[in-house]
C-alpha positions as CSV (number, residue, x, y, z in Angstrom):
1,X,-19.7,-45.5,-7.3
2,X,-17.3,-42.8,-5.6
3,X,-17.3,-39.8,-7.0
4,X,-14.2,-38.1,-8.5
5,X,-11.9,-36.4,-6.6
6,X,-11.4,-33.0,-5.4
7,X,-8.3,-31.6,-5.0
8,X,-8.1,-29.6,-1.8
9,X,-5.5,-26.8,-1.0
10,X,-3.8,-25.1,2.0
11,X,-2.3,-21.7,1.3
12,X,-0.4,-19.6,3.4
13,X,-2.2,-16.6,5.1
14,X,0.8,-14.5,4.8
15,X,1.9,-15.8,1.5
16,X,-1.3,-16.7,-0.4
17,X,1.2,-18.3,-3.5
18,X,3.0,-20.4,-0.6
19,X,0.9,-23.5,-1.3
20,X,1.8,-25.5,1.6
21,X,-0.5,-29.0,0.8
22,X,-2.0,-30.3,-1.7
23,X,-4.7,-33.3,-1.6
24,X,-7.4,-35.4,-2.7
25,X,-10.2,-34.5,-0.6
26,X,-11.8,-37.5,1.0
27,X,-15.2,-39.1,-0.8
28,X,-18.0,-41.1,1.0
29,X,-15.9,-44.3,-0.1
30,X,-12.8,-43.2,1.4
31,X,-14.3,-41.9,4.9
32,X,-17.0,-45.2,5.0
33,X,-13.1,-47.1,4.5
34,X,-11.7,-44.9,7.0
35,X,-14.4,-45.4,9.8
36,X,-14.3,-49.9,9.2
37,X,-10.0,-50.1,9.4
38,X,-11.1,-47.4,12.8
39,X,-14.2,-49.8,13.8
40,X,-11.7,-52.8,14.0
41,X,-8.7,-51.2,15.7
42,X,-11.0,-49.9,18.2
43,X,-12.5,-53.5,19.1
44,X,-9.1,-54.7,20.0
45,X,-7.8,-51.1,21.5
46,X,-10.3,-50.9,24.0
47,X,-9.6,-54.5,25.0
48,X,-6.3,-53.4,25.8
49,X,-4.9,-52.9,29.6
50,X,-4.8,-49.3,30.7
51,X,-1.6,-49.1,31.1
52,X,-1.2,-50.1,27.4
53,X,-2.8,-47.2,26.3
54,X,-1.3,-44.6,28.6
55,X,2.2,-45.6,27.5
56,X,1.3,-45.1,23.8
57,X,-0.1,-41.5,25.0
58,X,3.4,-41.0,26.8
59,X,4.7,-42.1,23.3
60,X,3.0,-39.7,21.6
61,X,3.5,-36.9,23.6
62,X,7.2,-37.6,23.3
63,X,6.8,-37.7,19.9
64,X,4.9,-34.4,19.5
65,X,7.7,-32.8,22.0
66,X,10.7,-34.1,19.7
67,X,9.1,-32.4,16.6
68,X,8.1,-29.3,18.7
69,X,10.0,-26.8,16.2
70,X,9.1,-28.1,13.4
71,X,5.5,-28.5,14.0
72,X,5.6,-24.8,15.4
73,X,6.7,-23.9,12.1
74,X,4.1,-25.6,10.2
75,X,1.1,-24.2,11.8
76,X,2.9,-20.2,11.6
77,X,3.0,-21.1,7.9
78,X,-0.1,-22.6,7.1
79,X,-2.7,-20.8,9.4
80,X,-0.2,-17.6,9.7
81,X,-0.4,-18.0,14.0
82,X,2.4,-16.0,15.2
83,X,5.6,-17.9,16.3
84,X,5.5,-17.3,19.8
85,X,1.7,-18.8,20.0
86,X,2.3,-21.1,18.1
87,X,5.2,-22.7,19.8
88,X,2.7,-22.4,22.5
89,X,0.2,-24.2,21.2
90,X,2.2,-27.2,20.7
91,X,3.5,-26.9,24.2
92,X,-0.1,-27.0,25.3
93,X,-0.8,-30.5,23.0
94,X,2.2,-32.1,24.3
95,X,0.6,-31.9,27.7
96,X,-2.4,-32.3,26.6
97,X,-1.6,-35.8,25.9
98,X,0.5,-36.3,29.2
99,X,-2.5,-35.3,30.8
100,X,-4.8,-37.8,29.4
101,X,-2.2,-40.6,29.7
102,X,-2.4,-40.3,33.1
103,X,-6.7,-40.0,33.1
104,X,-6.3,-43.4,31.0
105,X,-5.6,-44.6,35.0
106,X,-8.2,-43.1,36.7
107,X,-10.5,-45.2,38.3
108,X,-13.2,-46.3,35.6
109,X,-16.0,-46.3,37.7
110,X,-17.9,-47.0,40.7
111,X,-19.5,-49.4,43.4
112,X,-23.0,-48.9,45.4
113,X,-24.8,-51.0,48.0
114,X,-25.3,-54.5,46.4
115,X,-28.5,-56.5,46.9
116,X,-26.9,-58.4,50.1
117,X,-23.3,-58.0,51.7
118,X,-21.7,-60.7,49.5
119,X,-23.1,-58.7,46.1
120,X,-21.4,-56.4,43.9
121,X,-23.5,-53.7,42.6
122,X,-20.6,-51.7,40.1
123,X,-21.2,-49.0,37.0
124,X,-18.1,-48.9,34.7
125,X,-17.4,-47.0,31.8
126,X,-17.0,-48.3,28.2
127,X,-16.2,-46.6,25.0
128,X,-18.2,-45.8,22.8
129,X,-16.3,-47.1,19.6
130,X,-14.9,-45.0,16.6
131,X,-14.9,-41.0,17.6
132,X,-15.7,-38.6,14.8
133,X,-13.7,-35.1,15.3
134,X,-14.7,-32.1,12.7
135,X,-12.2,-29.4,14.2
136,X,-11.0,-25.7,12.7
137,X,-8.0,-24.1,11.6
138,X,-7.3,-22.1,14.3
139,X,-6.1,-24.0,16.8
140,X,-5.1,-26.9,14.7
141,X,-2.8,-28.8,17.6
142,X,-4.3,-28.0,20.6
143,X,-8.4,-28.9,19.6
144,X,-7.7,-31.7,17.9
145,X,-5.4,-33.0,20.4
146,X,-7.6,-32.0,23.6
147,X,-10.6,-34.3,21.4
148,X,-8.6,-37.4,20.0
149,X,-6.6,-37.9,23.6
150,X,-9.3,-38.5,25.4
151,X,-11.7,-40.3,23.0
152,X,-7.7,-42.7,22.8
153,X,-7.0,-42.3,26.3
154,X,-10.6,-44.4,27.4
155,X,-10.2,-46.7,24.6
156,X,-11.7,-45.5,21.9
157,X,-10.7,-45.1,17.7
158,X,-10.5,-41.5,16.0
159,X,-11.0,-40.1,12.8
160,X,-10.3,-36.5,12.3
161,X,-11.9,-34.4,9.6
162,X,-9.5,-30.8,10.3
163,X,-10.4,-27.5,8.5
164,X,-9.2,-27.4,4.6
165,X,-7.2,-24.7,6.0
166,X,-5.2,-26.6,8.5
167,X,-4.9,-29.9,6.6
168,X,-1.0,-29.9,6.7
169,X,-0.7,-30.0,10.5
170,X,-3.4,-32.8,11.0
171,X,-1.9,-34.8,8.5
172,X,1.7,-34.3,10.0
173,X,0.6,-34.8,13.8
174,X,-1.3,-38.6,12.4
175,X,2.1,-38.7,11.2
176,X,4.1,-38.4,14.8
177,X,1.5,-40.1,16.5
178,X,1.1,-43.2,14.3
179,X,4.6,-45.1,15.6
180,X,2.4,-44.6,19.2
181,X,-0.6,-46.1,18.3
182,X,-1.6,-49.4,16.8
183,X,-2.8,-49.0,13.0
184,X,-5.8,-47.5,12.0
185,X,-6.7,-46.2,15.5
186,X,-5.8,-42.2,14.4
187,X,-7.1,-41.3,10.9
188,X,-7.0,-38.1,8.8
189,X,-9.9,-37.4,6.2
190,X,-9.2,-34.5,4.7
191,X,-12.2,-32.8,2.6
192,X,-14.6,-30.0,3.4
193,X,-18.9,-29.7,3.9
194,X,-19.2,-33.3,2.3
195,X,-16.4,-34.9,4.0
196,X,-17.7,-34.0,7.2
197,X,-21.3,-35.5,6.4
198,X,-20.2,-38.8,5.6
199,X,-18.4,-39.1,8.7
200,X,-21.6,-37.8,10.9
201,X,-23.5,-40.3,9.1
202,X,-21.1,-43.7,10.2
203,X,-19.5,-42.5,13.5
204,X,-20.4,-44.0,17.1
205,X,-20.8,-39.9,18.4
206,X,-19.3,-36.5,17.4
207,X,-17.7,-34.1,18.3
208,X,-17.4,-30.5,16.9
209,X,-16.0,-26.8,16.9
210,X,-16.8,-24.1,14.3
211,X,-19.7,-22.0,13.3
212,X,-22.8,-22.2,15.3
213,X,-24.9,-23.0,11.7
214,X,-22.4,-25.7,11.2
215,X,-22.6,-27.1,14.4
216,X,-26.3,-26.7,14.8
217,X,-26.6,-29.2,11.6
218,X,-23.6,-31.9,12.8
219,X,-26.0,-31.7,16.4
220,X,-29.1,-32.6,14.1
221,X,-27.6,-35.5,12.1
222,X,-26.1,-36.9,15.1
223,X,-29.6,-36.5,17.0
224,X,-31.7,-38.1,14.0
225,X,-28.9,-40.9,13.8
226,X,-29.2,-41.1,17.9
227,X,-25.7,-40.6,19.0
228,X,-24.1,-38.7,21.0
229,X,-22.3,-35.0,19.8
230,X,-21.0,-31.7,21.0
231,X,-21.0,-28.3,19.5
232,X,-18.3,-26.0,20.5
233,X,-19.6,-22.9,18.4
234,X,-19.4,-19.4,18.4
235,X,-18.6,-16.3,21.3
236,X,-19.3,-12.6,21.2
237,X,-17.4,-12.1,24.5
238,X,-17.0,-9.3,26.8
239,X,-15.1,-7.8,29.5
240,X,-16.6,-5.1,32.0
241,X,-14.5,-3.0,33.2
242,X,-15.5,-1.1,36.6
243,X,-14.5,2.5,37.8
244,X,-12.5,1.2,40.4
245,X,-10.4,-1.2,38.0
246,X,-6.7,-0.1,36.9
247,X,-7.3,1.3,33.4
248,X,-3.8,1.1,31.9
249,X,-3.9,-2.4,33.4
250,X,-7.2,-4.0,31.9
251,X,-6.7,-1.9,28.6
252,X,-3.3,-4.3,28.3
253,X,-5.1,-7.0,29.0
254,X,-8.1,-6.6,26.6
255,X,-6.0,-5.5,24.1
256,X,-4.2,-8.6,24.0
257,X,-7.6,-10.8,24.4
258,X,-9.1,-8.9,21.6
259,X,-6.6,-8.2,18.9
260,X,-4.0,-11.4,19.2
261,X,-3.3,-13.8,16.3
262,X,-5.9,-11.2,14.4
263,X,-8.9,-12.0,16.8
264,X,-9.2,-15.7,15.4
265,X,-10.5,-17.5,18.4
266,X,-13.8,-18.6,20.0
267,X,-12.6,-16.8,23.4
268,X,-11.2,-13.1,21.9
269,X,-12.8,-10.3,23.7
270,X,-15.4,-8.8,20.8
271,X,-17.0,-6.2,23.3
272,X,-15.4,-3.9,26.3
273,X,-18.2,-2.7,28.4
274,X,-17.2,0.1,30.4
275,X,-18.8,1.5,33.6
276,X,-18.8,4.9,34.2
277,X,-17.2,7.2,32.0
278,X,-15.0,5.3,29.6
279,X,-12.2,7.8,28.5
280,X,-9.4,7.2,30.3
281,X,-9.7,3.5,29.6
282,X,-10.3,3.6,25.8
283,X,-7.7,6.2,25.6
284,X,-5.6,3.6,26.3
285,X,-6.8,0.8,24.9
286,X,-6.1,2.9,21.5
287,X,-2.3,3.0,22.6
288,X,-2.5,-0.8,23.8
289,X,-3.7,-2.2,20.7
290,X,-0.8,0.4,19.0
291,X,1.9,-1.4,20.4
292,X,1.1,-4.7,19.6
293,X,3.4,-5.8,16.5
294,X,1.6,-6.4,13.2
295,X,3.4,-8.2,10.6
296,X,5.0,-11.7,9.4
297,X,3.8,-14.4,11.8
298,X,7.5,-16.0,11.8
299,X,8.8,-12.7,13.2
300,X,8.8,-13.5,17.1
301,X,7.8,-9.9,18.1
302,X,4.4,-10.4,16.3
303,X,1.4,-10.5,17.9
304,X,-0.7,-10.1,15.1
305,X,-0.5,-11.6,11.9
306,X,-3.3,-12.3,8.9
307,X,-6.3,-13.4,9.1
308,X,-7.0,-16.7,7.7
309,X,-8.3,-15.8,3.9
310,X,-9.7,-12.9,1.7
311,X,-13.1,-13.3,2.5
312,X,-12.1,-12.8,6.5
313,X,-10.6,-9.8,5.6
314,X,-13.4,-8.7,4.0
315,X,-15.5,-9.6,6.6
316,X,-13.6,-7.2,8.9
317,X,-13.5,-4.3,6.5
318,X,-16.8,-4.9,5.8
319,X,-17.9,-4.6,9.4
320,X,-16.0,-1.5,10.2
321,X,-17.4,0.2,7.4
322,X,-21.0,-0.8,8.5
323,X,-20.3,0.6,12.1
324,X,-19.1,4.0,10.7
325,X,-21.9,4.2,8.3
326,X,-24.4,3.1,11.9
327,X,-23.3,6.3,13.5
328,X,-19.8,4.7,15.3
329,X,-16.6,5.8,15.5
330,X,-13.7,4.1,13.8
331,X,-10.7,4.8,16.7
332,X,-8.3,2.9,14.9
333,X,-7.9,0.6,12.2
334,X,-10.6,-0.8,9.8
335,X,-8.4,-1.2,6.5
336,X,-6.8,-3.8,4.6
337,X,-2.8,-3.9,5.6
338,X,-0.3,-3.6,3.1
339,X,1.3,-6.9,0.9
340,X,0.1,-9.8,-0.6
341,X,-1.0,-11.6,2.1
342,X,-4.5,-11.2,4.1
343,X,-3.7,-8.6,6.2
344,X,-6.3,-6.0,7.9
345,X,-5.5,-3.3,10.8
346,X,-6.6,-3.8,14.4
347,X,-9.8,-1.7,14.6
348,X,-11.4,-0.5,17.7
349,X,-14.9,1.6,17.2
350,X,-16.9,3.1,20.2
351,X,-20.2,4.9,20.0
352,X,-22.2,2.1,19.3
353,X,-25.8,1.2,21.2
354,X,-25.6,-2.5,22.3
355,X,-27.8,-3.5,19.6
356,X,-25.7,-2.6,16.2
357,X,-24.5,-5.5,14.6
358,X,-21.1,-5.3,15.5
359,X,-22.0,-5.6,18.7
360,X,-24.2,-8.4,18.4
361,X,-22.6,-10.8,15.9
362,X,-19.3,-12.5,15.6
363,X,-16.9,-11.6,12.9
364,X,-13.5,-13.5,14.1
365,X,-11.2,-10.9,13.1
366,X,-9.0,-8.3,15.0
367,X,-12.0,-5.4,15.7
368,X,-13.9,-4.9,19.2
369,X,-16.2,-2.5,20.2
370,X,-16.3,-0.1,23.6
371,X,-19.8,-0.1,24.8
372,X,-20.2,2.7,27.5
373,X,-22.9,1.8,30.2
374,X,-23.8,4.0,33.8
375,X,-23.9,1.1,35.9
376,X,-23.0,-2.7,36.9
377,X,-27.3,-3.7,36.0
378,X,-26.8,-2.9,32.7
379,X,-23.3,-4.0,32.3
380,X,-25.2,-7.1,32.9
381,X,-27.6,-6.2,30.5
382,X,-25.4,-5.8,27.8
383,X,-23.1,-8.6,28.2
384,X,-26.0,-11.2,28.6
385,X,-27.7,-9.4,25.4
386,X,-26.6,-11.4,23.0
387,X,-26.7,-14.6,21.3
388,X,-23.7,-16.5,22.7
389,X,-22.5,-17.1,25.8
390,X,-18.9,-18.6,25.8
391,X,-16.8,-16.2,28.3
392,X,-16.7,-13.0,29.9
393,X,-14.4,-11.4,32.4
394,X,-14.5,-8.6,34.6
395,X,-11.8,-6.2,36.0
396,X,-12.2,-4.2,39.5
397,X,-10.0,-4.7,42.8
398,X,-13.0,-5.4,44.8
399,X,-13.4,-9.6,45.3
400,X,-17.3,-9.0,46.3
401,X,-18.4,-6.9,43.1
402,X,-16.6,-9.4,40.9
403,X,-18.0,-12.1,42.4
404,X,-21.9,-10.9,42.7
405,X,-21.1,-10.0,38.8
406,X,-20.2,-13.2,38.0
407,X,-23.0,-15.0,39.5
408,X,-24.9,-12.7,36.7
409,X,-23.3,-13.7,33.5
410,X,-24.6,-15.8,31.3
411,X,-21.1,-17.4,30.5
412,X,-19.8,-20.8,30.6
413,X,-16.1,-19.4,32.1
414,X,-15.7,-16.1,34.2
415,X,-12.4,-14.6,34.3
416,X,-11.5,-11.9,36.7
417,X,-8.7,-9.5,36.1
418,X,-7.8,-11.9,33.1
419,X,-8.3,-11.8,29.5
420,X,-10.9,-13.8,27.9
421,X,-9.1,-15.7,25.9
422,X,-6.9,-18.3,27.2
423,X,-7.8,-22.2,28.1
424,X,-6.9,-24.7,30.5
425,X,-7.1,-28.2,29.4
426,X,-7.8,-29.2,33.1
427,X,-10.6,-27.7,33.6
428,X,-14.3,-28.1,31.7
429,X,-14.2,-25.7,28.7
430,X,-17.7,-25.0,27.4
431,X,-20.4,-22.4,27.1
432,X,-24.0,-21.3,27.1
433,X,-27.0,-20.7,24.3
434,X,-25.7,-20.5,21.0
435,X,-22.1,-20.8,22.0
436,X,-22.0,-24.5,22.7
437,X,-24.1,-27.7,22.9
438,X,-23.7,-31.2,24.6
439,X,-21.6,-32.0,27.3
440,X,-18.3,-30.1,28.2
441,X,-15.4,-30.5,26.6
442,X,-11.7,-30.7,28.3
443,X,-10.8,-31.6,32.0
444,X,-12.2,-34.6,33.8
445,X,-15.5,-33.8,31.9
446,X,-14.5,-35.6,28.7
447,X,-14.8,-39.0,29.9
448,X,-18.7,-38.7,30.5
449,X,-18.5,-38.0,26.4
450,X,-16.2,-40.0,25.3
451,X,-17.5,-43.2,27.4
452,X,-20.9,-45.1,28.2
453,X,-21.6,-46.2,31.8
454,X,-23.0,-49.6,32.1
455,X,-24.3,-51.0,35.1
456,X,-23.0,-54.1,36.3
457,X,-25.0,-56.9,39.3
458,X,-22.3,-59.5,40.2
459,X,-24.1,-62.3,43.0
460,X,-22.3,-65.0,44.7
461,X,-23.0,-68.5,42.4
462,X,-25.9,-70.2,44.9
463,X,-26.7,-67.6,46.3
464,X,-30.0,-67.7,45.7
465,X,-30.3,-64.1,46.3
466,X,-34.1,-62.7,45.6
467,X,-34.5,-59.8,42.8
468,X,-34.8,-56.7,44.7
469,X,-38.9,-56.1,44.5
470,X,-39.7,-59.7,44.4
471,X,-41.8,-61.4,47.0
472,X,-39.9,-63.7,49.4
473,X,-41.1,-66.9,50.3
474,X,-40.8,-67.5,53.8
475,X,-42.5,-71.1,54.2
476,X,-40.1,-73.7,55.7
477,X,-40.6,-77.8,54.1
């Protein structure tokens, strides 16, 4: 018997009494329902030509682009993203789909040396059925898109279990896409922990981006069930700045990378490892992160706007408190803002050894620590000393050092002389240790998720071709 339903809510960041959707959360019953209508769309979707299913991604992208602005102003009100990033985002899905309209064209696999000249010895891809997508609020175009158009694009079904938080955009982008797709192929469950484990238990594989305890237990389920899943988790990222690098210049940059849309993503620079002596470039970091615009995320001069609730607030506070109290200093920031909504100041603290909590574990929010160290060896150190390994950059006018540096990191994207935040849906997007798991996500990499490869022996009828390995009999009647 299903059990009774929750009601789940989206509130606005910036206006907490702003409650933007209201809905049942989704019960065993409804996602087990969910995944059957996907299972049967999928059968006959993956059956369908190519071309077929790179005209309904054309489709949807047009759809998404037609309803640009007033998706843009959907996700600024619900997960408080500033205007200008926002718009961004949904720039970013649009081509997101274009993009994988066009992989749905690539070739789907490949031929070796058959067992004779006449033979056909071929591996092609096949879907793997009905896709399971757990994704978070803050990015809540752009992940779920670069996940579903793929999984659609080779032929596969979706259903998307988004963040309570961002359960108004998901619902509205199945909304624009569904005209594009045939029914049932693109679901929304909305719902929270319990939601998500029903839909682990029934899928065909998984795939995942949150917290790294989260993601370690959807990669466990999926194991124990034996299909396939990917973790996008957690980053503590940093950028090393060398003497030789332009301090005004990479203090801009980091500032940016650390303190936009409030610190809320995977790929904002936590930690600024300076070499050498690190005044001149935190002095003016301090006056970089002063002149980004704080306030109402609709406002287009803001660069930083809420975080997502109360508790992240807290979180933030919390943590600059802690790094006082540990002996750092608090250079700017490290309150709660002003208004109703779930505001904090950008906070920058220094004086920190490499091992203090800040500089060791994630808190999402708009503070980074400067870590001064004498040399490029233990700017190594110190960037590799920690538990996640999603992205680090490095700043300096010399191509060798940045280069030998790189080779170092234990990152799964190196950015010189560019912040690390920033993705590009081209390109594999994944890290290393506790910042990801399972293949890459994004790019050309997604179709050796998203797909199976089976191997195929075609022989002339007659032939009377040998197995390879078998003994041949040579006597003549």
């Amino acid at each position: 018997m299903e059990a009774r339903q929750v009601a789940l809510e989206s509130r606005s960041p910036q206006r907490p009494d702003d409650l933007v959707v209201e809905v049942e959360e989704a019960g065993t019953e409804a996602v087990a329902g969910a995944v059957e209508r996907a299972r049967a769309a999928a059968a006959r979707w993956a059956a369908a030509p190519a071309l077929e299913r790179s005209a309904a991604l054309v489709a949807a992208a047009d759809a998404l682009a037609g309803a640009a602005e007033e998706v843009t102003g959907l996700v600024v009100r619900e997960v408080g993203k500033p205007v200008t990033e926002a718009g961004a985002e949904v720039g970013r899905g649009v081509g997101i789909l274009r993009y994988y309209a066009q992989q749905a064209l690539d070739p789907d696999g490949e031929t070796y040396p058959g067992p004779s000249p006449a033979g056909l010895l071929l591996a092609r891809r096949r879907p793997r059925g009905v896709v399971g997508l757990i994704t978070p609020w803050n990015f809540p175009v752009a992940i779920p898109l670069w996940k579903a158009a793929p999984a659609l694009a080779f032929g596969n079904a979706v259903v998307l279990k988004p963040s309570p938080e961002s359960t108004a955009v998901a619902l509205r982008l199945a909304e624009l896409l569904a005209p594009a797709l045939p029914d049932g192929l693109l679901q929304v469950v909305p719902g929270g922990a319990e939601t998500g484990t029903a839909l682990v238990d029934r899928v065909d594989c998984v795939s995942f981006t949150g917290s790294v305890a989260v993601g370690r237990r959807v990669a466990v389920a999926a194991t124990e069930r034996g299909i396939p899943s990917q973790a996008e988790m957690g980053g503590l990222n940093a950028s090393i700045v060398l003497p030789d690098a332009d301090p005004q210049r990479a203090a801009g940059v980091v500032a940016g990378a650390a303190m936009g849309y409030a610190g809320q993503k995977c790929t904002a620079t936590s930690r600024a490892i300076v070499v050498g002596d690190p005044a001149r470039f935190t002095e003016a970091l301090i006056a970089a992160v002063g002149d980004l615009a704080v306030g109402d995320p609709a406002e287009a001069a803001t660069v930083i706007g809420p975080v997502i609730t109360e508790p992240a607030r807290a979180r933030v506070v919390a943590a600059a408190e802690e790094a006082a109290a540990a002996g750092g200093r608090l250079l700017t920031g490290g309150t709660a803002g002003d208004g109703a909504g779930w505001f904090v100041t950008p906070t920058l603290v220094d004086r920190l050894a490499p091992d203090a909590r800040l500089a060791q574990e994630e808190v999402f929010g708009p503070i980074a620590v400067v870590l001064a160290v004498a040399d490029e060896d233990e700017a190594v150190r110190v960037a590799n000393g920690v538990r996640y390994g999603l992205v680090g950059s490095v700043f300096t006018g010399d191509l060798d050092r940045a280069l030998h540096l790189a080779a170092r990191l234990d990152t799964g994207m190196i950015r010189v002389n560019a912040p690390t935040s920033g993705v590009e849906y081209l390109a594999p997007f994944g890290g290393e240790k506790d910042s990801s798991f399972g293949p890459r996500e994004q790019g050309k990499a997604a179709r050796d998720f998203y797909t199976s490869t089976r191997t195929i022996t075609v022989l002339p009828e007659g032939s009377g071709e040998p197995q390879r390995g078998a003994p041949v009999n040579r006597a003549r009647g």
